[in-house]
Kinemage of the C-alpha trace (Angstrom):
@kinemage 1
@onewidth
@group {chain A} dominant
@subgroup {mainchain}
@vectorlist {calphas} color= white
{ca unk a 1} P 59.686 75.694 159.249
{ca unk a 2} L 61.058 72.119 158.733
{ca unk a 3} L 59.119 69.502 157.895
{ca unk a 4} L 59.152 66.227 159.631
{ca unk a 5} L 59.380 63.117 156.988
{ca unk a 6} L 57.966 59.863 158.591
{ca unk a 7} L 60.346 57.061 157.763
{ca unk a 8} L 59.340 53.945 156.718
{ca unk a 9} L 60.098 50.932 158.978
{ca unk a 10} L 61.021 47.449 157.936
{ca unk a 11} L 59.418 44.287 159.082
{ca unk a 12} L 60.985 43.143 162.068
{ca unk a 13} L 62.438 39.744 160.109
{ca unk a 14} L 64.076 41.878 157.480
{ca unk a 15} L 66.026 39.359 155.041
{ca unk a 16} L 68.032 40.790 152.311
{ca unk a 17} L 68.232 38.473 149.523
{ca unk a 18} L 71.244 36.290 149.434
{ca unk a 19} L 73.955 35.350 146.239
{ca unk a 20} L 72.727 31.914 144.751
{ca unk a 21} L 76.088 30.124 142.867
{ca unk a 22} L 77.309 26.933 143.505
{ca unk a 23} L 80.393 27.711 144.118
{ca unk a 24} L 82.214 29.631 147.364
{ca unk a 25} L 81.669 33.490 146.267
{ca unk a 26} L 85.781 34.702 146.459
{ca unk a 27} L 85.990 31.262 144.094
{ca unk a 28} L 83.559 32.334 141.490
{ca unk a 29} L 85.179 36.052 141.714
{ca unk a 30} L 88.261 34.368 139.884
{ca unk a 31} L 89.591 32.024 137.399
{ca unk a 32} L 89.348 28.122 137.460
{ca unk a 33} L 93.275 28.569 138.624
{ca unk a 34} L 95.322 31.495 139.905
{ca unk a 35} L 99.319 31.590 140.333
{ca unk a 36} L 100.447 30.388 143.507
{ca unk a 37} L 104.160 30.673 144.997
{ca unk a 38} L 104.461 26.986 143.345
{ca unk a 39} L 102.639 27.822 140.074
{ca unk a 40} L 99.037 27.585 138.517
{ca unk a 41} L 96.524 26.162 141.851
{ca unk a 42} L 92.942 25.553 141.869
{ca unk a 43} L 90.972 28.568 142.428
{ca unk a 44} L 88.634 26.952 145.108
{ca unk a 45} L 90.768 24.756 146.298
{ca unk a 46} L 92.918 27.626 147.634
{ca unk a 47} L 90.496 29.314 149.168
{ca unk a 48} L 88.371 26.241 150.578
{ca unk a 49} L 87.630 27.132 154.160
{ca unk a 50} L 88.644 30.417 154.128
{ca unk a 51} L 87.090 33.188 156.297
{ca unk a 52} L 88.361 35.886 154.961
{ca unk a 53} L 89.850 36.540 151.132
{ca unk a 54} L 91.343 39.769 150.586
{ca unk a 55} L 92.141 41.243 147.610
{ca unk a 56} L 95.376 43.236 147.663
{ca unk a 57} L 95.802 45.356 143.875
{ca unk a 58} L 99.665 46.719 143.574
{ca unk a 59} L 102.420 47.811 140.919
{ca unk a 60} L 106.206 47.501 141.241
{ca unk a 61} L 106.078 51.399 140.032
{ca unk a 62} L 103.680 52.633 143.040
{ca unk a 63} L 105.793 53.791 145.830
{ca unk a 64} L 103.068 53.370 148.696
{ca unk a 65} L 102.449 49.717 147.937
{ca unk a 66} L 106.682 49.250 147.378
{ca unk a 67} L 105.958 50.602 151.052
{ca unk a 68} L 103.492 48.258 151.794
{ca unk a 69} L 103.748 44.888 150.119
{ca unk a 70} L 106.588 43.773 152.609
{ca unk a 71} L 104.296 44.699 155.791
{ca unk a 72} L 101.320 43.095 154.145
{ca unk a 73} L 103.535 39.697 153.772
{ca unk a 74} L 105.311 39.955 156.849
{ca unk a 75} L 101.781 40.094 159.057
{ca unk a 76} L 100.790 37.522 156.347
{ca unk a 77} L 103.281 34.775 157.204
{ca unk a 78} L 102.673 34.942 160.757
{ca unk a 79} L 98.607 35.341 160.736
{ca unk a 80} L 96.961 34.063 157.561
{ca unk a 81} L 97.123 30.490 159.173
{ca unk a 82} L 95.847 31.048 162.235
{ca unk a 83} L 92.936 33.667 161.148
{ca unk a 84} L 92.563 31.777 158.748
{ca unk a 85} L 92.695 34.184 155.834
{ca unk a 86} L 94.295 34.553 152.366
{ca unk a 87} L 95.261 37.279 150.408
{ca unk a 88} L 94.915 37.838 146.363
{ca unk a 89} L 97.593 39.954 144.674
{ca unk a 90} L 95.970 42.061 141.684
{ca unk a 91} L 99.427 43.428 140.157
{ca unk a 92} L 98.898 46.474 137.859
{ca unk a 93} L 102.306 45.524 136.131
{ca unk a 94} L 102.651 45.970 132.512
{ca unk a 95} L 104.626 43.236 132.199
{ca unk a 96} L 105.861 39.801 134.044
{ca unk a 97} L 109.578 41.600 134.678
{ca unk a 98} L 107.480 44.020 136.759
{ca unk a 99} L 105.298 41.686 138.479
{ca unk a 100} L 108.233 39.183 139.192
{ca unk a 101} L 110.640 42.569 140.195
């Protein structure tokens, strides 16, 4: 015999609670500055009016992501702008002649 389980419903105006920070969430995920192409930016000024932030976590030494990372920037030169996204590189380097290789 199974038994049935009555499940609980919601109120109709379910709400779940929301992040309270004064500053854009991706910005407060961050430092005050992260390395751009041109050096050290401001964190939320690089992602101001961003839809979407992805983060993207690679290493010089994985070979999927050797795979990937030039795909990744390819579709990144021609869409960020016009969706309007950005992307984060986490590198799992060791050291900077990794990161930079």
């Amino acid at each position: 015999r199974s038994r049935l389980v009555r499940a609980q419903r919601l109120p109709q105006r379910f709400h779940p609670p929301r992040a309270r920070s004064e500053q854009p969430m991706a910005a407060a995920l961050f430092p005050e500055k992260i390395l751009g192409k041109n050096g050290l930016v401001d964190t939320a000024q690089a992602l101001e009016g961003k839809e979407y932030v992805m983060i993207y976590f690679s290493a010089h030494w994985c070979p999927p992501c050797r795979g990937f990372t030039p795909q990744l920037a390819k579709m990144y030169s021609e869409k960020a702008q016009e969706k309007n996204i950005e992307v984060i590189f986490v590198s799992s380097d060791r050291d900077e002649g990794g990161f930079q290789g």
